[in-house]
C-alpha positions in Angstrom: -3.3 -14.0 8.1 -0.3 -16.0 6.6 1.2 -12.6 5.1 0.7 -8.8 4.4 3.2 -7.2 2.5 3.8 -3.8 1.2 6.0 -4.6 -2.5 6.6 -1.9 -5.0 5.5 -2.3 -8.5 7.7 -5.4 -9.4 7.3 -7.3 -6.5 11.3 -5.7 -4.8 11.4 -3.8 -1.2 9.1 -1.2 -0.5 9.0 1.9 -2.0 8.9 5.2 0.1 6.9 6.7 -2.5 5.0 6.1 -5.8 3.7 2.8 -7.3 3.4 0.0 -4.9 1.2 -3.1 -4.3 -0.2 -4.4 -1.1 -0.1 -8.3 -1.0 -2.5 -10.9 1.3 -3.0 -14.7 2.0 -5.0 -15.7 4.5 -6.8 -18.5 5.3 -10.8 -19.0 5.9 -11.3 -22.5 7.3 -9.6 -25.1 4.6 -9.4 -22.4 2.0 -6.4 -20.1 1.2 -7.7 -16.9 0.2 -5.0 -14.3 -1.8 -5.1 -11.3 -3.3 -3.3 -7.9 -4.4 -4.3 -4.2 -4.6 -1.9 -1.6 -6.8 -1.2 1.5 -4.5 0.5 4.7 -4.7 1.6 6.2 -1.8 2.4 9.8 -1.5 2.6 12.0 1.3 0.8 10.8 4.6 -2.7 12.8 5.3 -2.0 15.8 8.1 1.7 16.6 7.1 3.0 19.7 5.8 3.6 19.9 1.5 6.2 22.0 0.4 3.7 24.9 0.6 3.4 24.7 4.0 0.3 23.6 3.8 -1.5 20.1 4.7 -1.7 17.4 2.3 -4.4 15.1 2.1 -3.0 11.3 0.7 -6.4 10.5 -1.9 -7.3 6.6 -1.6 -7.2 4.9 -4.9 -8.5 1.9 -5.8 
């Protein structure tokens, strides 16, 4: 793996929350392999919402 980074929307820092992209190069023998996935990252699965209750983060693709 030659990078994986975490970018927000437009391609600046990390976000804490909300729209973000997930960047990757890597190589597979000769060939340099990249590609990008949009995120949005909410509150981590198994922590308490402001109901008290646990939150489950959904995975979307």
């Amino acid at each position: 793996v030659d990078y994986l980074e975490l970018r927000d929307a437009g391609l600046g820092p990390a976000p804490a929350h909300g729209s973000a992209r997930l960047l990757v190069a890597a190589r597979l023998g000769i060939t340099r392999l990249l590609d990008n996935i949009e995120m949005q990252i909410e509150t981590p699965a198994g922590t308490a919402g402001p109901d008290g209750q646990y939150a489950q983060s959904p995975w979307r693709n």
